[in-house]
N, C-alpha and C positions, 0 to 999 in steps of 0.2 A: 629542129636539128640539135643534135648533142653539143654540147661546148667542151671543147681540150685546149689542152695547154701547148701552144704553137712554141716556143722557148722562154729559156728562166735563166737568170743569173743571179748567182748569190756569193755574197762576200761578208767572210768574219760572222757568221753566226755560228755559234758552241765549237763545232772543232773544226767546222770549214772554213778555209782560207778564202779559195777561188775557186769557183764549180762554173761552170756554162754548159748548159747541156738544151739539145733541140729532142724531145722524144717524139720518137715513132708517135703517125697517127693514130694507128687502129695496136694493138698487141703489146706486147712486152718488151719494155725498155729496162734494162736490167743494170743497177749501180751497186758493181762490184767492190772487191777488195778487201784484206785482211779486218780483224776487231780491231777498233778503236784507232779507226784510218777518217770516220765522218760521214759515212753510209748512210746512217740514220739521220743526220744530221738534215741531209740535203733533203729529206721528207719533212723533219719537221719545219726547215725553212719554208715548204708547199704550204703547209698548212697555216703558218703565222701568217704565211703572205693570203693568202686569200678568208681563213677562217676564221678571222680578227685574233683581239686580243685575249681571248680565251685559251687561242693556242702558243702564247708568246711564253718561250720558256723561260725559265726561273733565273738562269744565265743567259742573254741570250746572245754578248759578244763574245767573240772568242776571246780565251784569255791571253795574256800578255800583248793585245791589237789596243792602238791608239784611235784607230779607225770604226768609228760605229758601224751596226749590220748597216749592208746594202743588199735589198734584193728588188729583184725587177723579174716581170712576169709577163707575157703576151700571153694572151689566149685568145682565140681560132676565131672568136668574132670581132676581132680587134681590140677591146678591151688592151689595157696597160697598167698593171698593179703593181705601184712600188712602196717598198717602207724605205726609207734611208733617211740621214741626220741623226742627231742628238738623240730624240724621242722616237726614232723608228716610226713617225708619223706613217697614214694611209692615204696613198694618191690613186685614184682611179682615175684614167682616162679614157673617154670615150671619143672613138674618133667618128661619130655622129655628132659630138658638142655638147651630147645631151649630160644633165649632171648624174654623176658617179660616183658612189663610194660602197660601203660596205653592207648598204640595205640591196643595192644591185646584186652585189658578189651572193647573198645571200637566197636570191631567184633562182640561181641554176649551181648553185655549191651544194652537195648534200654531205652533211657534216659528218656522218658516216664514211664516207669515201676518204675525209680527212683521218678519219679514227678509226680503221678497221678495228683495234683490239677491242674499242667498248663494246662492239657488237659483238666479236669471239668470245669476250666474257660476259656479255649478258646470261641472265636464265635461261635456262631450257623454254620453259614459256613465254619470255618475251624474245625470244628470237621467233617461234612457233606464228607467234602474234603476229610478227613484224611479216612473214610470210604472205601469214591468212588474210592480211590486209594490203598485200600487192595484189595475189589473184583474187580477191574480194570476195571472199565465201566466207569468211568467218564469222560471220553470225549465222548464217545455214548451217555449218559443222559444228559450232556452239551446241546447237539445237539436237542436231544428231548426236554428237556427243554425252550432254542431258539425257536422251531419250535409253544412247544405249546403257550409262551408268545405272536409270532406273531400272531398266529389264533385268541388267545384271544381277541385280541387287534383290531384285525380286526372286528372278530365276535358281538366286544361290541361295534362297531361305526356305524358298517350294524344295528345293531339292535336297534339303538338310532334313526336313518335316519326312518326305518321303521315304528318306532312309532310315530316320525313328522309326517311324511305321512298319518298315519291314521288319528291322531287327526288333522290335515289338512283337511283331507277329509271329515272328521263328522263334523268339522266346516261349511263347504261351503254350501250356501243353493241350492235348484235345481228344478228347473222349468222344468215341464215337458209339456206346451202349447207351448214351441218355437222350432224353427227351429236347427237342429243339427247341423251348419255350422251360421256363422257373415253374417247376411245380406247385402250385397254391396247396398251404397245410390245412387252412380254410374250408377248400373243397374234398380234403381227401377225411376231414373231420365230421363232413355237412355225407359225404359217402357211409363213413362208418356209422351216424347216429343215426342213418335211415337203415341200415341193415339190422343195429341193435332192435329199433323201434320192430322191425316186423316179426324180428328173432320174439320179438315179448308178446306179440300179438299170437305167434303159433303159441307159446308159452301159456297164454291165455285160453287157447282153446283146449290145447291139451289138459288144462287145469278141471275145465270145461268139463270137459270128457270124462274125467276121473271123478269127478262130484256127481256127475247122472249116474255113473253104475252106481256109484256108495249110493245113490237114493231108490235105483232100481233093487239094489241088495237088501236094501230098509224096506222097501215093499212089499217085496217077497217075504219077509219074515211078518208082515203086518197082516200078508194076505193068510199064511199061514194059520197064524196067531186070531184072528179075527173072522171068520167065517163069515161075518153079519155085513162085514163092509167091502167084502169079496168082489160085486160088482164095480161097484166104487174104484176100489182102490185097481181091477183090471183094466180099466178105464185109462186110468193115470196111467197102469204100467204098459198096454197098450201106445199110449200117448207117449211115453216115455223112451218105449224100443224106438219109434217115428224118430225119436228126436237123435236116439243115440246111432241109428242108420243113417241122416243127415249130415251129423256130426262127424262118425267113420270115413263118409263119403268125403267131408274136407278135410280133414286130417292123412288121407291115405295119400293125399300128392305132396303134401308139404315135406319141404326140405332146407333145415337152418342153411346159412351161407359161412362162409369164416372168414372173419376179419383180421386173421392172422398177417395178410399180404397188405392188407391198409394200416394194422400197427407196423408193422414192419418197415415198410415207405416213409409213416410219420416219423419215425425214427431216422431213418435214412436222409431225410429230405433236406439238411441241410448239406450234406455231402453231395446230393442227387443235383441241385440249384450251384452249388459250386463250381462244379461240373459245366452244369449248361452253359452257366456265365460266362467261364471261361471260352468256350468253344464263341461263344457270341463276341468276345471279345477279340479273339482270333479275326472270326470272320471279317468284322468290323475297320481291326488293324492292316488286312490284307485288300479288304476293298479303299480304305482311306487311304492307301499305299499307292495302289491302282490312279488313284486319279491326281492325285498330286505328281505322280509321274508323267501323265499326260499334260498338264499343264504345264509341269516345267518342257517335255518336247516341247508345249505351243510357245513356248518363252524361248526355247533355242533358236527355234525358226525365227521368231520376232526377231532376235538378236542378229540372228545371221541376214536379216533383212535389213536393219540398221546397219550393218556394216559393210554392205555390199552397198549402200547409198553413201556411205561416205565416201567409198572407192571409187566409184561412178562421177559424187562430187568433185573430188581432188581428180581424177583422171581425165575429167574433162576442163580443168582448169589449165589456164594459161602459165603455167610452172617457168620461173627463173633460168631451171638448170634441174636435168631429165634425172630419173632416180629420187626429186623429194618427193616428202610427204608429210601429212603429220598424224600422230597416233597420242589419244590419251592426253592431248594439249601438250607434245613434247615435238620437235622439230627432229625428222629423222631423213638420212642420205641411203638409198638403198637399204634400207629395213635398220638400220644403225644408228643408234642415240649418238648427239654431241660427244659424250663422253670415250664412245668407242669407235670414232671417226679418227683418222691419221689426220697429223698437222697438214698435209696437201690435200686432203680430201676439207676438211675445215676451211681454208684458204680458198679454195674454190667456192665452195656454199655462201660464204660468207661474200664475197666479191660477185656475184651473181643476184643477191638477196639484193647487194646496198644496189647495184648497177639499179634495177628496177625502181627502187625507193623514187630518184629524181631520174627519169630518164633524160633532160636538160643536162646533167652532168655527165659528161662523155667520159672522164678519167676519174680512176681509185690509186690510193697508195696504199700500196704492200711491202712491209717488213717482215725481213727471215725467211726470203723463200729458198735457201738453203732447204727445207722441210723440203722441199720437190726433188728427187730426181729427173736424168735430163728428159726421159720421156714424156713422165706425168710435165714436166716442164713444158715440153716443146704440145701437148696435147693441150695445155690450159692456153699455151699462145697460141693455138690454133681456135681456140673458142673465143680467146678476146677477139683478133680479128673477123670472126664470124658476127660477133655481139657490134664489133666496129665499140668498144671501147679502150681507152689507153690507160696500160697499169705503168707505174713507175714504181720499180721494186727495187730492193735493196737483197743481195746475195755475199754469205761470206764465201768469198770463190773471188780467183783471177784469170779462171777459164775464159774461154773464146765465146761463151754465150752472154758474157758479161757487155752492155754496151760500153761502155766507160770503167776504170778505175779508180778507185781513189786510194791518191798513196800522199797520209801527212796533210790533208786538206785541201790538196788540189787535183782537180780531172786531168787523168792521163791519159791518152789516147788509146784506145784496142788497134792493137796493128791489124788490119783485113785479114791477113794469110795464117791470122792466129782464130780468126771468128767463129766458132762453129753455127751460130744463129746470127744472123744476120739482122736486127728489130731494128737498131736506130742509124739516122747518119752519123757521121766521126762525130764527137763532142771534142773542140777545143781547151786548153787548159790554160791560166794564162797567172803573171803574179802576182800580187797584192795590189789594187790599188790603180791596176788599168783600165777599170770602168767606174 
């Protein structure tokens, strides 16, 4: 069961004279009145009186009082905390007998609920933190978190690479009269020295050919010339015709080649392989494009899997107060950073966040809720009552939702027919020095 604060009395601390106030159990108890009336006052007396002396202000009698503070505090499980005397000593009283002092108050006090501002100005991160470790996922969304910065990070370098790639690609110009492979000059050299080679071999026959007739023509004049060796030599010239009708016979199919189109190419061929390369290079940059685009899609998908685990995570989580969340290790309300939250929306987050921290501690102090209009007002006290915790807040306002006043440091009565919220019973006001 939560612990509240059942009634308080305080005297002569910083600008209060005399406060008595009983608040509301469950909602908002609201301690109105003009600046520099002691509003604030009467919170930070809550917090000296229970939160020891780390909360004792720096003045902490009121000035021109002869009388040291006095405060006195009931809370709901009977407990009795007073500071008073010389030294604003601490008395705890337990009406079980059992001993009492400020390691007890320290069980079900969360010193939060004493301090709301430290938490409103924490970091983005450590408010995030202080969340992730009510509904106890944060080290599961750690993890997801980790997993999605990696993909991310991966994701945005594939897809940098990728678009090099393209714009590489549209860059590169591309021929399509050449050969789809680098022409070897090697090969079209190893072409031309077999064509010359057979070009010399006809060369040779032909030479061939031109040397029998000159020696058929020498025959002939030998045969002439000679009478005696007439057989002989028609022998030879017989033998001879044989050779030069053989010879005819190979000679009449042969046909040189021209190597006009292979000098040609050897010449070209570094223009020709230019070409190609290019066009290889093209292809290359369009397929490397191609697939680093699909892997950044497989890295969206991943991503968007990771983030849909987080949401699942957080969504199934026991949340403070409907609309958090967290993104990025930042604490956000309805999609909305710290920073771009209104002072009423802030006040609520933050009052919900500490609520959980000690659920033993059934009451928070809030200052400045002037931030709220009457609605968001009357809506935040319909959720303390629902939460069944008690806020005691401080409002510059003398309106009727105000439970109390303070005018000059002492509680003035809210007339009823002036009330328009109704949270606490009357609070008494009384003068110096009557308790």
């Amino acid at each position: 069961m939560s612990i509240k604060i059942n009634k308080l009395e305080i005297e002569n601390v910083k600008r209060i004279k005399a406060v008595k106030l009983e608040p509301t159990r469950s909602g908002l108890t609201i301690i109105g009145g003009n600046n520099g009336q002691g509003k604030t006052s009467v919170l930070d007396s809550i917090a000296w009186a229970l939160g020891g002396e780390k909360y004792r202000p720096s003045k902490a009698q009121r000035q021109d009082s002869v009388i040291p503070p006095n405060l006195h505090i009931v809370m709901s499980n009977g407990l009795v905390v007073e500071r008073k005397g010389k030294n604003s000593s601490l008395t705890v009283t337990d009406p079980q007998g059992n001993k009492a002092g400020q390691q007890l108050l320290n069980t079900f006090v969360e010193q939060l609920a004493l301090d709301l501002p430290r938490f409103l100005s924490a970091t983005p991160k450590d408010k995030a933190d202080t969340l992730l470790k009510i509904i106890g996922v944060g080290a599961q969304l750690a993890e997801l978190e980790h997993a999605e910065k990696e993909v991310y990070s991966e994701r945005t370098t594939i897809g940098r690479i990728a678009d090099q790639k393209q714009k590489y690609a549209k860059e590169q110009p591309y021929y399509p009269d050449v050969p789809e492979m680098p022409v070897s000059a090697a090969e079209l050299i190893r072409q031309q020295q077999e064509i010359l080679a057979k070009n010399g071999e006809n060369q040779r026959k032909r030479e061939n050919l031109s040397a029998l007739k000159r020696n058929a023509a020498l025959l002939q004049i030998q045969v002439e010339e000679q009478e005696k060796g007439l057989k002989e030599l028609k022998e030879k010239q017989e033998q001879i015709a044989a050779d030069i009708q053989i010879a005819e016979t190979d000679v009449l199919d042969l046909q040189d080649q021209s190597t006009e189109e292979l000098e040609r190419n050897i010449e070209q061929i570094d223009q020709i392989n230019h070409k190609v390369r290019a066009n290889l290079d093209k292809d290359k940059a369009e397929e490397d494009a191609k697939d680093y685009m699909a892997q950044y899609q497989l890295l969206t998908t991943k991503l968007e899997e990771i983030r849909q685990q987080k949401q699942s995570l957080l969504d199934s989580a026991d949340l403070p107060y409907p609309g958090l969340s967290v993104e990025d290790g930042e604490l956000l309300y309805q999609g909305n950073r710290w920073d771009c939250m209104s002072g009423a929306e802030q006040l609520k987050v933050a009052t919900a966040i500490v609520r959980r921290l000690k659920p033993e501690c059934g009451f928070v102090l809030l200052d400045k809720l002037e931030q709220m209009d009457m609605d968001t007002l009357e809506e935040f006290g319909r959720w303390l009552e629902q939460e069944n915790l008690q806020a005691i807040a401080t409002r510059v306002s003398t309106g009727g939702e105000c439970s109390i006043i303070i005018e000059d440091g002492y509680a003035v009565e809210q007339p009823a027919t002036e009330r328009e919220v109704p949270v606490v019973p009357a609070a008494a006001s009384w003068k110096e020095g009557e308790f």
